[in-house]
C-alpha positions as CSV (number, residue, x, y, z in Angstrom):
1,X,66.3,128.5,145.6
2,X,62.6,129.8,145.2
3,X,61.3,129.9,141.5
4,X,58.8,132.8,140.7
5,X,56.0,131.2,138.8
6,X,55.7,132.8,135.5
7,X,51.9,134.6,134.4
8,X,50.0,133.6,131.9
9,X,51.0,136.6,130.2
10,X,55.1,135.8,130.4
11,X,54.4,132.2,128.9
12,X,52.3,133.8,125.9
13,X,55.0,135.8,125.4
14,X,57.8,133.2,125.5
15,X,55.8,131.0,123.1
16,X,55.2,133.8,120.5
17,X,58.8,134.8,120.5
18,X,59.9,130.9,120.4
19,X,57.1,130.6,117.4
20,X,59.0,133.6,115.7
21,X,62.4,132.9,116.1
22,X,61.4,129.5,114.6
23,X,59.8,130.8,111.4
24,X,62.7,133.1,110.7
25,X,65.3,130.1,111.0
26,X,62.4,128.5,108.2
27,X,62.3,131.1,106.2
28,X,66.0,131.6,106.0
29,X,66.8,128.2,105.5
30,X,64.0,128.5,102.1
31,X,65.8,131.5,100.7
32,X,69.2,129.7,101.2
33,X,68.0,126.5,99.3
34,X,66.0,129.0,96.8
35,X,69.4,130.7,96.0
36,X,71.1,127.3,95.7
37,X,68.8,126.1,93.6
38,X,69.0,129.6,91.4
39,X,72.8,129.2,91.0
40,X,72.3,125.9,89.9
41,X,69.8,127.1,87.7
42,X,72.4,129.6,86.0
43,X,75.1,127.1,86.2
44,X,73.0,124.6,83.9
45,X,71.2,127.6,82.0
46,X,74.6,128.4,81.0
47,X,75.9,125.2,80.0
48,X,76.0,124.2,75.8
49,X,72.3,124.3,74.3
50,X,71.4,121.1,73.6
51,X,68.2,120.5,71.7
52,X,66.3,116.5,70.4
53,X,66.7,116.0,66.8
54,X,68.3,113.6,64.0
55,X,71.5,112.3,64.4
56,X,73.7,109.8,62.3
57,X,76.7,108.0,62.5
58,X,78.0,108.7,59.0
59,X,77.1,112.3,59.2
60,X,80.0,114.9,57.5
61,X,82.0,116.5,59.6
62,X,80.7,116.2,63.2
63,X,82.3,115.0,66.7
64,X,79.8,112.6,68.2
65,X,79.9,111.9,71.8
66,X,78.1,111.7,75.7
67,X,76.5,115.0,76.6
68,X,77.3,115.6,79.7
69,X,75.1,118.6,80.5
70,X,72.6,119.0,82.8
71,X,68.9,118.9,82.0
72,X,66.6,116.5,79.8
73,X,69.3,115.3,77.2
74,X,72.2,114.5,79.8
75,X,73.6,111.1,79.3
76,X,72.2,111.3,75.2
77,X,74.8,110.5,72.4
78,X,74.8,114.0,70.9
79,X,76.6,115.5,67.5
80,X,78.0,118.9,66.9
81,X,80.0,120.3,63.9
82,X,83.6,119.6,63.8
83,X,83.9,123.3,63.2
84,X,82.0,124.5,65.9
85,X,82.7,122.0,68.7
86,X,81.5,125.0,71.7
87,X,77.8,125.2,69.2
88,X,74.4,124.1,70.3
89,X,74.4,120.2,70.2
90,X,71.7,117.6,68.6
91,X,70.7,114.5,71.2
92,X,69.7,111.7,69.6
93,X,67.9,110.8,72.7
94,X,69.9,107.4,72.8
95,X,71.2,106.9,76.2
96,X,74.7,105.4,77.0
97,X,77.4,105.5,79.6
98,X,80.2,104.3,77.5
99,X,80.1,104.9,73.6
100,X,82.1,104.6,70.6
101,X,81.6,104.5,66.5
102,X,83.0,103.9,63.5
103,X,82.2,103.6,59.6
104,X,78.5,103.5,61.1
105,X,78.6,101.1,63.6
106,X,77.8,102.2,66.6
107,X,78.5,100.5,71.0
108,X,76.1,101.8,73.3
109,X,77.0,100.6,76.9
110,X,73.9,101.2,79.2
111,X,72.1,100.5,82.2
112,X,68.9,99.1,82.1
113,X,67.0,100.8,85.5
114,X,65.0,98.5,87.8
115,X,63.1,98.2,90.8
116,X,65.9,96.9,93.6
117,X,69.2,97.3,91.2
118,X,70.3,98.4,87.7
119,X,71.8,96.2,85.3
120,X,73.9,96.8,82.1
121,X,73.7,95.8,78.5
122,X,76.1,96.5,75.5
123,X,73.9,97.3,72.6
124,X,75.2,97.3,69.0
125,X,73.6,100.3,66.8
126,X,73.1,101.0,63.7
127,X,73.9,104.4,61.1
128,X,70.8,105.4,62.5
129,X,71.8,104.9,66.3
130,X,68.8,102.3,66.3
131,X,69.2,99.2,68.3
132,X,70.5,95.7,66.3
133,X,70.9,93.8,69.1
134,X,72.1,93.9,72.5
135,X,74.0,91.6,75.0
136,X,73.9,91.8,78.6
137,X,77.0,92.5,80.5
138,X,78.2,91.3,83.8
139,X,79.0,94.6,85.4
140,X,79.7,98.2,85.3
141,X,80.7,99.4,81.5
142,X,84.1,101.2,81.3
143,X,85.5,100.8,77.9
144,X,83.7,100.4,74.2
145,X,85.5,100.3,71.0
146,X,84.9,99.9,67.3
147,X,86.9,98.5,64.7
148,X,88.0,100.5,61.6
149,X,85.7,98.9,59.0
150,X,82.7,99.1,61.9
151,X,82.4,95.3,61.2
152,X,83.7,94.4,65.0
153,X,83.1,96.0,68.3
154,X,84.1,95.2,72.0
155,X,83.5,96.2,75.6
156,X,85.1,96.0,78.8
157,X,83.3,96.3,82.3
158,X,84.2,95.5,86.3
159,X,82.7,92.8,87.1
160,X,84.4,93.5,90.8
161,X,85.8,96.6,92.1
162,X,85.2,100.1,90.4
163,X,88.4,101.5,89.9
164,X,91.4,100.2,87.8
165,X,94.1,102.4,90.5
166,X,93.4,100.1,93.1
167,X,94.6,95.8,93.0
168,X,90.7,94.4,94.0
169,X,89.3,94.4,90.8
170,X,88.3,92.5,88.3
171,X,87.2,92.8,84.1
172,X,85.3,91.2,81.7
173,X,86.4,92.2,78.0
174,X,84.0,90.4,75.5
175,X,83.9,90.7,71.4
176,X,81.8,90.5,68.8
177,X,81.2,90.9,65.3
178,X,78.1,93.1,64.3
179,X,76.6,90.1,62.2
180,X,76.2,88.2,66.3
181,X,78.2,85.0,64.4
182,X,81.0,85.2,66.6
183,X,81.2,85.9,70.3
184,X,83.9,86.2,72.5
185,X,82.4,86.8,75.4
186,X,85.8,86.8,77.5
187,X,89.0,87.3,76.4
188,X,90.6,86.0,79.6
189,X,89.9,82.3,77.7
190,X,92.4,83.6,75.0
191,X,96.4,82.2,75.7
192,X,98.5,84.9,76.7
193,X,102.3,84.5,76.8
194,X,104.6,86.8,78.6
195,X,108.5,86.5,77.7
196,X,107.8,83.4,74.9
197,X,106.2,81.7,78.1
198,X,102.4,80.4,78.2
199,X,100.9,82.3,81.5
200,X,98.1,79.7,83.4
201,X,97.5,82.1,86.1
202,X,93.7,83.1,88.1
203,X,94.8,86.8,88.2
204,X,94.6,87.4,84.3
205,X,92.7,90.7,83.6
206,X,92.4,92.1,79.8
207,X,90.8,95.2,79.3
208,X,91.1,97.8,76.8
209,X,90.4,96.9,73.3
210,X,91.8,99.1,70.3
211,X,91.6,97.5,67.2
212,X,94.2,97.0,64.0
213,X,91.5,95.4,61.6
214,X,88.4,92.9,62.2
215,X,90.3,90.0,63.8
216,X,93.5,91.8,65.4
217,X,94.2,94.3,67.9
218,X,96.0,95.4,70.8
219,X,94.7,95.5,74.7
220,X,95.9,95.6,78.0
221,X,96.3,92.1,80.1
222,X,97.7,91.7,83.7
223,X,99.2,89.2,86.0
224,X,101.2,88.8,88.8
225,X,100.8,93.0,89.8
226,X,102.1,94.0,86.4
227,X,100.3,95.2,83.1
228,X,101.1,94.7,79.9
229,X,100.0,96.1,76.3
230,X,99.5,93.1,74.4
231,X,98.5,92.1,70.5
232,X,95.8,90.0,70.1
233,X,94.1,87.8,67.3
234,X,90.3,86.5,67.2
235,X,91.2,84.0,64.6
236,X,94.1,81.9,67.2
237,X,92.7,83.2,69.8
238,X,96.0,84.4,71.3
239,X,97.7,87.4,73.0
240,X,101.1,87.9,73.0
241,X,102.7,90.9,74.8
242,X,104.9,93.6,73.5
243,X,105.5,96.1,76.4
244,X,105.1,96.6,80.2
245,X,103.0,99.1,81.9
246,X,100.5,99.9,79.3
247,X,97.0,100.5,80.4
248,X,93.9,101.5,78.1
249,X,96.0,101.5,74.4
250,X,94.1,103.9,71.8
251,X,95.8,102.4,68.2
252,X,96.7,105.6,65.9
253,X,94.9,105.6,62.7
254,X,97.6,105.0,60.5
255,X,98.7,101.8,63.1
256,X,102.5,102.8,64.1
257,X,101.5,104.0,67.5
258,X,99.6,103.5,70.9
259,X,98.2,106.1,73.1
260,X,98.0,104.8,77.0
261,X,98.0,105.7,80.0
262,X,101.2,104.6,82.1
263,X,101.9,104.3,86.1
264,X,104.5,106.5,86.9
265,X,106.8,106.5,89.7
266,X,106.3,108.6,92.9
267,X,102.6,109.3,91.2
268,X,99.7,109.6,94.4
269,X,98.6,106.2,93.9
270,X,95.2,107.3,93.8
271,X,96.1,109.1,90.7
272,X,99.1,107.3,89.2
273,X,99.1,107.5,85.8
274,X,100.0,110.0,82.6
275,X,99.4,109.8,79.3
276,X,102.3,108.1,76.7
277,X,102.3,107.2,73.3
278,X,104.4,104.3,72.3
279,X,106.2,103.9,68.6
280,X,105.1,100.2,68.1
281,X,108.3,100.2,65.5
282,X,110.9,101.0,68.3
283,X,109.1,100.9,71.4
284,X,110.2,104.3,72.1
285,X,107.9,105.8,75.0
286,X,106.9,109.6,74.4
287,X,105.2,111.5,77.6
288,X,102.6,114.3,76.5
289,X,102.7,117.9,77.7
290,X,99.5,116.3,79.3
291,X,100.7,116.3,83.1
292,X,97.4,115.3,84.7
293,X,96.3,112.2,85.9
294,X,94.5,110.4,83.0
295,X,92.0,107.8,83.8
296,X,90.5,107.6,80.3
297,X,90.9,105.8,76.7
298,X,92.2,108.5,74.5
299,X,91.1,108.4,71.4
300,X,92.8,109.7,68.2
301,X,91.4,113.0,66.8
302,X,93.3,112.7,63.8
303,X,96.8,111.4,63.3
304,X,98.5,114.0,65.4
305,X,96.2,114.7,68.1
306,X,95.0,112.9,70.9
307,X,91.5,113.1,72.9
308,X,91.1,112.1,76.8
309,X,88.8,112.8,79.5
310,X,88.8,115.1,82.8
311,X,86.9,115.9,85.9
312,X,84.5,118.8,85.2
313,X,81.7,121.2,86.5
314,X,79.4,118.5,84.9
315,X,81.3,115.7,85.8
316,X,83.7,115.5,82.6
317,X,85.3,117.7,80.0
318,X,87.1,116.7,76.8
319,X,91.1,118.2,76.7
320,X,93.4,117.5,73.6
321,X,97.3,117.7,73.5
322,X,99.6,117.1,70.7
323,X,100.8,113.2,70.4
324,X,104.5,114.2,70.0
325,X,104.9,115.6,73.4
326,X,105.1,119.1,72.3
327,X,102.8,121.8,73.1
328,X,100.1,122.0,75.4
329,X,96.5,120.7,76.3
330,X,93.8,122.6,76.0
331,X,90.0,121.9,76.8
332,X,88.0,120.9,73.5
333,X,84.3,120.4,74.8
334,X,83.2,120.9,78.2
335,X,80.0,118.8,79.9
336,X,81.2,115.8,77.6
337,X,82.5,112.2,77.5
338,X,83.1,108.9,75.1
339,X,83.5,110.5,71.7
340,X,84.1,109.5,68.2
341,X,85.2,111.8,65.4
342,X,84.3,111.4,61.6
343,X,87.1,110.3,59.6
């Protein structure tokens, strides 16, 4: 088959319509990403207002926790009034991934950035959120708790493995008391018994730390593909379990109960688990109206009320629900995570 040669004239042609078909797929594709980057825009402009200022651990009245919002304060441990939780919010402009606080003491658990990896530190804080001293941690921080009198604090993170759904993981659960005299940096060294029987096994696990006073407290340990909420004590260095499949315990303030999070049967085992409260009198096991799946540490808003963490717009939200298994949750905070409530 002959082919007519194209002019000159045909090929200038064919080039300038190439050359504008070309800059209208560019300047579609800039509006597109403009109008993404509008809605995102509006999506964090109408997120809470969150402005720098002072914040305190002992101040009246207030909900402390991990803004979650986007823009300059995200990740900051912020305060709001307990009466108007949905206000503007004050960041501290301390950073942390995993906080808690209590009679103003203060666990920060954050990365430290660097040039080929991050690494992770557990930094004690004072009433004033300023640093007392920090520890460095062997892997990514999950859990951080404070006890009652703010004179103890502990931390859990994976030292394997990033999720606690899965059986490839591994903890580290260290504790300290704020004056740095006492160290336990692993609470797998403590002697756990199971059924009045000593367990000497390479699979033990504790995680979890909620405590009853300065030198007791309740966590969870596993072995052999089963968890268990256990009681420990700093000063025999023992933990002794009480009850099976009880992850993440949350003590209640007046010490009766324990808010978990339990493995249910039939549950997508990618999502498994629902949150319980256990009478540490009877053992009696109470399910929440809560129905979700709970990957969290609830904490205890007051003596009635529990507090837990869910996917969000921002990445979390904070949802309450009654601890007797009546009612219904309801979202507290949005764009937040890790709080602590004034007692």
């Amino acid at each position: 088959m002959n082919r007519i040669p194209l002019s000159r004239t045909a090929r200038l042609l064919i080039l300038l319509a190439t050359v504008v078909v070309l800059g209208a797929v560019a300047v579609g594709a800039t509006l597109a990403a403009a109008g993404r980057a509008d809605r995102k825009d509006r999506t964090q402009s109408g997120g809470p207002k969150v402005t720098p200022g002072t914040v305190r651990l002992d101040g009246p009245d207030q909900s402390l926790f991990r803004n979650m919002a986007w823009g300059p304060h995200r990740d900051e441990i912020t305060a709001v009034p307990e009466g108007r939780l949905s206000g503007p919010r004050t960041a501290s402009g301390v950073h942390c991934l995993r906080f808690h606080a209590a009679a103003g003491t203060g666990i920060c658990l954050q990365a430290v950035h660097g040039e080929l990896r991050d690494s992770y530190r557990a930094v004690l804080l004072d009433n004033r959120l300023r640093e007392v001293r920090h520890y460095d941690v062997a892997g990514t921080p999950t859990r951080a708790r404070v006890s009652p009198s703010g004179r103890t604090v502990a931390w859990t993170v994976f030292v394997s493995g990033d999720s606690y759904a899965g059986t490839a993981f591994s903890t580290r659960t260290s504790v300290v008391d704020t004056g740095g005299r006492h160290l336990d940096a692993n609470l797998e060294t403590y002697a756990l018994t199971v059924d009045g029987h000593r367990v000497r096994a390479a699979d033990i696990n504790v995680w979890g730390v909620t405590f009853a006073d300065d030198t007791r407290f309740y966590a969870t340990a596993a072995t052999g593909g089963k968890t268990y909420l256990v009681r420990g004590d700093r000063n025999t260095g023992t933990l002794r379990a009480l009850h099976p499949n009880v992850e993440c315990p949350s003590l209640s303030p007046d010490g009766t109960r324990i808010a978990y999070k339990k493995r249910v049967a039939g549950a997508d085992p990618d999502a498994p688990w629902r949150l319980y409260v256990l009478d540490l009198r009877t053992l009696r096991e109470t399910a929440t109206a809560e129905h979700r799946n709970i990957d969290d540490q609830a904490v205890w808003r007051d003596g009635r009320t529990l507090v837990y963490s869910l996917p969000g717009d921002y990445g979390s939200d904070l949802w309450t629900v009654p601890a007797d298994g009546t009612g219904a949750p309801h979202r507290l905070l949005s764009a937040a995570l890790a709080p602590a409530f004034s007692r």
